[in-house]
C-alpha positions in Angstrom: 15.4 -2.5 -17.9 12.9 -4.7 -20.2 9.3 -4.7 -18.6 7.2 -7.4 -20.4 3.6 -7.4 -19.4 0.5 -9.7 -20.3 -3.0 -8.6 -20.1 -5.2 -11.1 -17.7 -8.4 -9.5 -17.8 -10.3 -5.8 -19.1 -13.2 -4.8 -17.8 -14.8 -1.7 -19.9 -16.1 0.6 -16.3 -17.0 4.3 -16.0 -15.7 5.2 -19.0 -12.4 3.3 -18.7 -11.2 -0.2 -18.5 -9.9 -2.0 -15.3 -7.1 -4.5 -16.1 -5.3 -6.8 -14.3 -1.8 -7.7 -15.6 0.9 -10.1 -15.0 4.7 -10.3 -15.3 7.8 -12.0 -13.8 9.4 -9.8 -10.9 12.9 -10.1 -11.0 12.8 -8.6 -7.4 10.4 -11.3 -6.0 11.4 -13.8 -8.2 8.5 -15.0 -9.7 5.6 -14.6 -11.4 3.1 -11.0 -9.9 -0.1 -9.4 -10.7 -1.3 -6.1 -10.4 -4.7 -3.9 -11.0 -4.6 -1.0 -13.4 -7.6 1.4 -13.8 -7.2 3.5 -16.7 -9.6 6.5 -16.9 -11.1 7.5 -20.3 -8.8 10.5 -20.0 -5.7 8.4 -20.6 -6.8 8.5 -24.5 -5.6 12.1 -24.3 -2.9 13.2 -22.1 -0.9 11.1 -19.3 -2.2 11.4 -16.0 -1.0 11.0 -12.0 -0.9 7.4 -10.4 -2.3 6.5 -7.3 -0.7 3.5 -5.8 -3.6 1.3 -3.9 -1.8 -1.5 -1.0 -4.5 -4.1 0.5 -3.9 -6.1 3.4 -3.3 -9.6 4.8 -5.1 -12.2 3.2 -6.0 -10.2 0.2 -4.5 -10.6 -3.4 -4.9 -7.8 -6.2 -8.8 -8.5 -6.8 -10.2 -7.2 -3.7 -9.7 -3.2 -4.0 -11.0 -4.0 -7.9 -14.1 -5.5 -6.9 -15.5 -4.1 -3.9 -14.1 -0.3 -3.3 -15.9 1.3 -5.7 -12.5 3.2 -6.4 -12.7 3.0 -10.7 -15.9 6.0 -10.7 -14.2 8.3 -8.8 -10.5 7.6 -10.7 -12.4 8.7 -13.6 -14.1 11.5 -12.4 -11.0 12.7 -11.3 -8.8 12.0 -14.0 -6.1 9.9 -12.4 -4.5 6.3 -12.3 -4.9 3.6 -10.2 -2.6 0.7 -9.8 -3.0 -1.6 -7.4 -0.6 -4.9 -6.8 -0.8 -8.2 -5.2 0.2 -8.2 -1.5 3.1 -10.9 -1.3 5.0 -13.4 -3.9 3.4 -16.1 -4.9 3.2 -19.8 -6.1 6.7 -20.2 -4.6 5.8 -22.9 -2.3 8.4 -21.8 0.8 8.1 -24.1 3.5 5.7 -22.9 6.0 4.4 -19.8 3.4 0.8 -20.9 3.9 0.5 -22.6 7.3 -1.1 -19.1 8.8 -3.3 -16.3 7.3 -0.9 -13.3 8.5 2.6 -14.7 7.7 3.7 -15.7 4.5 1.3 -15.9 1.1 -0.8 -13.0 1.1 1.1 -11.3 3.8 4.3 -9.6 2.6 3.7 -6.7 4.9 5.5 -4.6 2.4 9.2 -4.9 3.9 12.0 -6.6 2.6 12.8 -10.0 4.1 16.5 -10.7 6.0 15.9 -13.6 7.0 16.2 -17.4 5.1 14.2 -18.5 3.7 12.2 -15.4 3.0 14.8 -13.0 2.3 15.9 -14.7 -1.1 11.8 -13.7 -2.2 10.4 -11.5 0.2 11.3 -8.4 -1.2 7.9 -6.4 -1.2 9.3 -3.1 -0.1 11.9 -2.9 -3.3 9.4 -4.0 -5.4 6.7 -1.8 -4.8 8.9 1.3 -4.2 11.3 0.8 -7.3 10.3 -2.2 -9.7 6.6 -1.4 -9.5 6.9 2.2 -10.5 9.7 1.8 -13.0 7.2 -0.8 -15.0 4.4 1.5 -14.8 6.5 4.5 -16.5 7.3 2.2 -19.4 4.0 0.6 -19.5 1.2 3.4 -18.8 0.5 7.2 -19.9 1.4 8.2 -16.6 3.2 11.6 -15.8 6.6 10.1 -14.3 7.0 11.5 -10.8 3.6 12.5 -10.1 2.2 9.5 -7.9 0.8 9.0 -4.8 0.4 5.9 -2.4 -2.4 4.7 0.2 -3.7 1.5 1.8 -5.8 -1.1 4.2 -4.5 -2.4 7.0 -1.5 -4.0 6.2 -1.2 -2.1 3.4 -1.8 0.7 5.3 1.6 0.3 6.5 3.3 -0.7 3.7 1.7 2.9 2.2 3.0 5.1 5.3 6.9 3.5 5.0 7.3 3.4 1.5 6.6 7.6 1.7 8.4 8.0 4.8 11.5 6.4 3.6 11.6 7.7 0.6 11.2 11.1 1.4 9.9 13.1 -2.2 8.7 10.0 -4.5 4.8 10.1 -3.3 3.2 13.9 -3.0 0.8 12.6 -0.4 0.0 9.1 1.8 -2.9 8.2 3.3 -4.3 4.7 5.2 -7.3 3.0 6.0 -6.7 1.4 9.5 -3.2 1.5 9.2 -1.1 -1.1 11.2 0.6 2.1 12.6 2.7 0.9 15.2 3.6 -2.9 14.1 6.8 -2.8 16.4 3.9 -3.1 19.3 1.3 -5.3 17.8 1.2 -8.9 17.5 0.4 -8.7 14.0 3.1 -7.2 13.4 5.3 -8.8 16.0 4.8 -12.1 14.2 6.1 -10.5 10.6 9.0 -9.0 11.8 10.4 -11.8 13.7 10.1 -14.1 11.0 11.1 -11.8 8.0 13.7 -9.4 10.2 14.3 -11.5 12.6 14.7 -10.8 16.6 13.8 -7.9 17.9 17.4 -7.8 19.7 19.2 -8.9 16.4 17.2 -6.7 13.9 16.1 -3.0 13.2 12.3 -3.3 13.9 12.1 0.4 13.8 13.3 0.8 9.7 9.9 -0.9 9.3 7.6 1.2 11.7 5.8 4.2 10.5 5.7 5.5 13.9 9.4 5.4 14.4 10.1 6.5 11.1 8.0 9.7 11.1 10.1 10.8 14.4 13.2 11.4 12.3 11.8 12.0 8.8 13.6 14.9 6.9 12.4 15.8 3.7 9.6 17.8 2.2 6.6 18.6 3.3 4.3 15.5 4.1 0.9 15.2 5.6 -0.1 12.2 7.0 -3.6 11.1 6.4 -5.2 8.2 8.7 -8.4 7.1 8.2 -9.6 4.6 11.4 -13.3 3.1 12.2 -14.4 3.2 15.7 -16.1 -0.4 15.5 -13.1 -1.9 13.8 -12.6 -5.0 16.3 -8.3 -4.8 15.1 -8.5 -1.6 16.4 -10.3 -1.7 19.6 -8.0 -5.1 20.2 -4.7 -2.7 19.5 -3.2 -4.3 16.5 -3.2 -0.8 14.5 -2.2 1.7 17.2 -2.7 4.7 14.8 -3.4 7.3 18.1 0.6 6.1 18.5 1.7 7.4 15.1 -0.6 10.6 15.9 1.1 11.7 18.9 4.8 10.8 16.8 3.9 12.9 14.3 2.7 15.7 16.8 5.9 15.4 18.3 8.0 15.5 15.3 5.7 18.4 13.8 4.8 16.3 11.1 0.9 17.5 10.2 -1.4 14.4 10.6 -5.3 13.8 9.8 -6.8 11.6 12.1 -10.9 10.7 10.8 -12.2 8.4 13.1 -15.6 7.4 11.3 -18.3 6.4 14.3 -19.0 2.5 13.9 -17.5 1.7 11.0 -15.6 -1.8 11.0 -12.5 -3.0 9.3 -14.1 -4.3 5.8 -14.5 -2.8 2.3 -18.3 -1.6 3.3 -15.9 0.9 5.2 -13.3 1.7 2.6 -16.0 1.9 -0.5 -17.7 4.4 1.8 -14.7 7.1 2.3 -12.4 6.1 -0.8 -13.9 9.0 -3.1 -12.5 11.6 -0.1 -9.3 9.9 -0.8 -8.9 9.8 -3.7 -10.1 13.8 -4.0 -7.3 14.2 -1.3 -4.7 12.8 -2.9 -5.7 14.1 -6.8 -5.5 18.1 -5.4 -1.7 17.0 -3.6 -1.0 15.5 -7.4 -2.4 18.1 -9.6 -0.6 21.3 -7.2 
């Protein structure tokens, strides 16, 4: 498959040069962008690939600008790519009417029901489009890439490596949605991309279910959580219910709850050098 790219924007920092990218998704059907941070190292040898997923409301310029991801990437000699969180510019009825459905709020799943199912393909496209385009496009080392997230992204990091059991070496989340079967953030998506709970498989989207009957090689799950995030004290993210599922299922877990930090970016620039570290030593084993 042809993967045709366009440069939007480089920005020389630490040594490399953050881009942002465009091309037309034949999975989503129209036009995506994405973040690439390539480290001065890339000059010489191909390197790992750390996926980055945001959450609702966010496009592919948020991680970019306020993480403070691109130092450690190049201290660390790895890749970072980071996409947009939904399809966009598609103009679906009802797409923008709320900030957590629709534009901006994918939640990393593919769609089954009309009119989002024909678009709404998130899960495919960041799982198998995604990676096949960065293979052709970047000096990465094919096969040695890892996947983490915010929020909604969160999520969308903890299912993509639980149902595809191999493709990432390691996973980790800030604030996960880790339960969205049982929040009303998540509630909300799946009914209107899955429909029903009744009619529909909630649980093939729920990294809490998943992880009960996951059966492949070793994964450890690392979740990252703020003690004054107001989604979490208000139960939209649930991550102590993925803990006690993956205790169950003997699945080794990392739980860091980090006393009175909130739900922003002040929070993720703060710990996103231990991830990183974390997931360069799973890569580079």
């Amino acid at each position: 498959m042809a993967f045709i790219i366009s440069e939007v924007s480089s920005n020389k920092i630490f040594g490399g040069y953050q881009k942002v990218y465009a091309h037309d998704s034949k999975v989503l059907g129209c036009k995506m962008n994405f973040g690439v941070y390539l480290p001065p190292q890339c000059e010489d040898t191909k390197l790992p690939v750390i996926y980055w997923l945001s959450g609702l409301t966010c496009s592919e310029a948020n991680f970019i600008q306020k993480a403070g991801a691109q130092r450690y990437a190049s201290e660390n000699g790895v890749i970072i790519v980071n996409p947009d969180t939904s399809p966009r510019g598609l103009s679906i009825p009802g797409d923008s009417e709320s900030w957590d459905f629709g534009v901006a709020a994918g939640f990393y799943l593919n769609a089954t029901q009309k009119p989002w199912s024909d678009n709404y393909q998130m899960y495919s496209y960041i799982t198998s489009e995604l990676i096949q385009l960065v293979n052709k496009n970047f000096p990465v080392l094919e096969g040695k890439q890892s996947i983490m997230g915010h929020s909604m992204g969160g999520h969308g990091a903890l299912i993509s490596a639980l149902k595809n059991p191999g493709l990432y070496k390691s996973v980790s989340g800030f604030a996960p949605i880790s339960n969205p079967s049982k929040c009303p953030w998540g509630e909300k998506a799946f009914n209107g991309y899955l429909g029903s709970r009744e009619k529909a498989n909630w649980f093939e989207w729920d990294a809490t279910e998943l992880v009960k009957n996951y059966n492949g090689p070793p994964l450890e799950i690392f979740i990252d959580q703020g003690s004054g995030d107001k989604f979490y004290i208000e139960k939209q993210l649930l991550p102590e219910n993925l803990v006690e599922a993956c205790k169950n299922a003997h699945v080794p877990a990392i739980f860091k709850l980090r006393e009175g930090y909130d739900h922003s970016y002040f929070y993720i620039a703060t710990f996103i050098e231990e991830h990183i570290k974390y997931h360069v030593k799973h890569l580079t084993n």
